[in-house]
N, C-alpha and C positions, 0 to 999 in steps of 0.2 A: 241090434239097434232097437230100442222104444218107440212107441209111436210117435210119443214125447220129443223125443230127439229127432223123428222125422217131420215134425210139423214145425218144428223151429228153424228147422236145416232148410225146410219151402218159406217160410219168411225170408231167412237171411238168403235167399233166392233173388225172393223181387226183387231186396232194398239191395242187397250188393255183390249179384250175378252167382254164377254157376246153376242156374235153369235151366230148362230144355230148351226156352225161349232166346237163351241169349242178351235179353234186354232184363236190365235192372234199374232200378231208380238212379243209384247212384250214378253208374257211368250215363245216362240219359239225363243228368240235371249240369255234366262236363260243361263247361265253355258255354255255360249260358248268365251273359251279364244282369245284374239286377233292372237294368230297363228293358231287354227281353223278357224278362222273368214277371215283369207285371203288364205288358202287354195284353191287351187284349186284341184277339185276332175272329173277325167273322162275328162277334157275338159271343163268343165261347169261355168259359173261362180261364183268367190267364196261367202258367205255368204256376207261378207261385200260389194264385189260393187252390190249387189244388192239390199240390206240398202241404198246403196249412190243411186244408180237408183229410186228405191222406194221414197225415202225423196227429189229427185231431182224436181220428178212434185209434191209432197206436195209444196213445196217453191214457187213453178211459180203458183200453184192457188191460194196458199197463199197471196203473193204480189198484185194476181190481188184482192181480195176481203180486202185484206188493201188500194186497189186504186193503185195501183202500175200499168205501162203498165204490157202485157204479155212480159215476156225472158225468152224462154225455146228453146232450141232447143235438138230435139233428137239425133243428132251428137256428141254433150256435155253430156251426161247424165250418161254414164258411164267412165265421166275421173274425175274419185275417186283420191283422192289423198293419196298417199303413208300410210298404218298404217303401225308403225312401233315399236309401242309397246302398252300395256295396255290402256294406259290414251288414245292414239288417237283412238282408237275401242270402249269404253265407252262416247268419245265426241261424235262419228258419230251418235252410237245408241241412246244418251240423246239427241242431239241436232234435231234428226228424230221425235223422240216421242213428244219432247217439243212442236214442228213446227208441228203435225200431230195435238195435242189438240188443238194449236191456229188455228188450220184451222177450226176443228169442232165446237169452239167455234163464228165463225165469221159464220159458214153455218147455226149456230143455231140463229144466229139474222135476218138473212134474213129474208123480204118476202117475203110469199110463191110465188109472182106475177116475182119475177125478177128470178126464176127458168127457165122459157121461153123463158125470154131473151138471145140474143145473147152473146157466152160468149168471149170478147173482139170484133169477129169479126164473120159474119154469118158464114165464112167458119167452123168456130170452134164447130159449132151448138149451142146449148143450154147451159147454168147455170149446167143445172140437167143431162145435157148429159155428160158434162166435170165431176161435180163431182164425178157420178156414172161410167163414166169411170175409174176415179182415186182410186175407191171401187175395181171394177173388177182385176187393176193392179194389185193392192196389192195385193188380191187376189191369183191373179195366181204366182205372186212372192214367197208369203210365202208358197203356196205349194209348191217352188223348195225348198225352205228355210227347210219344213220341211224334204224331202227326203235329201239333201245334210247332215243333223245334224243326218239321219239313216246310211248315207255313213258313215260315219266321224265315227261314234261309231261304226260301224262291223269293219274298218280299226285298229282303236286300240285296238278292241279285240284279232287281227292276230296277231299285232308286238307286 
């Protein structure tokens, strides 16, 4: 197995399980209706811009590894736009997960040699540095993801 193959195999980890963690986006975004999902709970931000945040740097390394320049800015990242009913909270999350497989499916053809490579530009460091940055986000997003969907359930056990 490629390193290639095992850094796509830790994406399609987070977005849709078989981790060592056990949690994945996808089965953590189950049974949550789009008025849960734009909730805001405590000040924190809700479920869904952090799906849009999460799926925001999938698409920018996505794009670059279809050859696309990099466009990402982190000022952009959380300007989600409006869900406002069902079907737009089911786009977000399909359109995330669809874009999360095409990325692991593009990291899975690399070779292992363009990993070291700079990724668009030195400042950016590495292939391997960006992707596995992009592992760790995720990461640390769906662990608010999951605590937000324990908020969310004690709150309507009260009311």
């Amino acid at each position: 197995m490629t390193i290639s193959t095992q850094v796509a195999q830790h994406l399609r980890g987070v977005f849709f399980g078989g981790n060592w963690t056990s949690v994945h986006l996808q089965g953590s975004l189950n049974n949550i209706s789009w008025q849960q999902a734009i909730m805001s709970v405590q000040d924190c931000n809700s479920i869904a811009l952090l799906v849009y945040h999460m799926h925001y740097y999938v698409t920018a390394q996505l794009r670059v590894l279809q050859g696309l320049p990099l466009d990402a800015h982190d000022k952009y990242s959380f300007d989600m736009p409006a869900i406002t009913c069902e079907a737009d909270w089911q786009q977000l999350q399909s359109q995330c997960l669809q874009d999360a497989e095409a990325l692991a499916a593009l990291i899975d053809q690399l070779d292992d040699t363009v990993l070291m490579n700079d990724f668009t530009d030195a400042k950016y460091g590495s292939y391997y540095r960006n992707l596995h940055g992009l592992i760790e986000h995720t990461h640390y997003h769906l662990g608010q993801i999951v605590l937000l969907r324990k908020i969310l359930a004690a709150q309507a056990m009260v009311t």
